[in-house]
C-alpha positions in Angstrom: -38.4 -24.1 -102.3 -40.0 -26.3 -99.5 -38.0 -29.1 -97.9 -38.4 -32.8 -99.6 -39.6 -35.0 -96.9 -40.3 -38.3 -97.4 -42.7 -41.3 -96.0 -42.0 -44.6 -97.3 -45.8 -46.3 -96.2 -47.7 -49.4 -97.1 -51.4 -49.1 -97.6 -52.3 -51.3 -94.2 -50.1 -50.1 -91.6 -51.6 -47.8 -89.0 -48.7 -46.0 -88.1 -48.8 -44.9 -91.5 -52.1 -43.7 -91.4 -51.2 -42.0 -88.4 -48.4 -40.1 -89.9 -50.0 -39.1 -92.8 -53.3 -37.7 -90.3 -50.3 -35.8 -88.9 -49.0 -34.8 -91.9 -52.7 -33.6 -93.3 -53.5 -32.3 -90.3 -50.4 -30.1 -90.4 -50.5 -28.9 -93.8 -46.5 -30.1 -94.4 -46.1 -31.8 -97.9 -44.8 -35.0 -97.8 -44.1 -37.0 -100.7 -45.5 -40.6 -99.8 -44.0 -43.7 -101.4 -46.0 -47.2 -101.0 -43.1 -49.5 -101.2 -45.3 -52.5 -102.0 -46.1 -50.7 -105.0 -42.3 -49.6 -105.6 -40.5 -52.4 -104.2 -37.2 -50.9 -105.6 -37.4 -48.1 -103.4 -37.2 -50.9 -100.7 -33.0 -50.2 -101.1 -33.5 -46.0 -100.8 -35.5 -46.1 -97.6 -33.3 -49.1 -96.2 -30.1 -47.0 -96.9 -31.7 -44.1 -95.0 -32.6 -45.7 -91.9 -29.7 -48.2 -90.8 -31.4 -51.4 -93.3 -34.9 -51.3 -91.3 -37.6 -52.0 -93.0 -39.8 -50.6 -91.1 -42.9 -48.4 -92.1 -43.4 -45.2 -92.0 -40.2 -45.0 -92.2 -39.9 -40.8 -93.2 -36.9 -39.2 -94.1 -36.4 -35.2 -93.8 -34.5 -33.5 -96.2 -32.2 -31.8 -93.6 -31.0 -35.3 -92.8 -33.4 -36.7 -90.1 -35.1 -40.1 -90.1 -37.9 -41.0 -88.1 -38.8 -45.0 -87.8 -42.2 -45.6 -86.8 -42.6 -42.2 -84.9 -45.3 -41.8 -82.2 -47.5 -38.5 -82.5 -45.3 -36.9 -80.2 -42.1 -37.8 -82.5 -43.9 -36.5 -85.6 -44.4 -32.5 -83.3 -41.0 -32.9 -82.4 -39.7 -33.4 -85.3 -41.7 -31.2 -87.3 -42.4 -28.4 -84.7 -40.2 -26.0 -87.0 -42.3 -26.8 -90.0 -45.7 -26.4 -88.0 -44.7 -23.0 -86.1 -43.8 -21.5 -89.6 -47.1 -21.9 -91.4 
């Protein structure tokens, strides 16, 4: 079973779009939640990442959170994920 990692996004943002190039890009699965869409998952992602609601915010299932990660953040954090494909 793959690890759950999650981006909390809104359509417009461009760090979002960003994340989600890296995330494509990649191949990791992410499972992307548009929290203008599902504002009660505005509590979930503000619980996660010390009550920011900042976007992407994306939350690994081995505990790490990233709040609007640069590029860089995104390889760092995710190098394990990219090396094992």
């Amino acid at each position: 079973m793959s690890e759950r990692i999650v981006m909390y996004t809104k359509v417009w943002c461009p760090d979002c779009h960003r994340a989600d190039h890296f995330f494509s890009e990649t191949g990791i699965e992410v499972e992307k939640i548009d929290i203008e869409k599902h504002p009660e998952q505005i509590a979930p992602m503000k619980e996660a990442n010390g009550g920011r609601t900042r976007v992407p915010t994306i939350v690994r299932g081995n505990g790490v959170v990233l709040v609007e990660p640069s590029y860089k953040e995104l390889e760092e954090a995710f190098q394990d994920l990219v090396r094992g494909q």
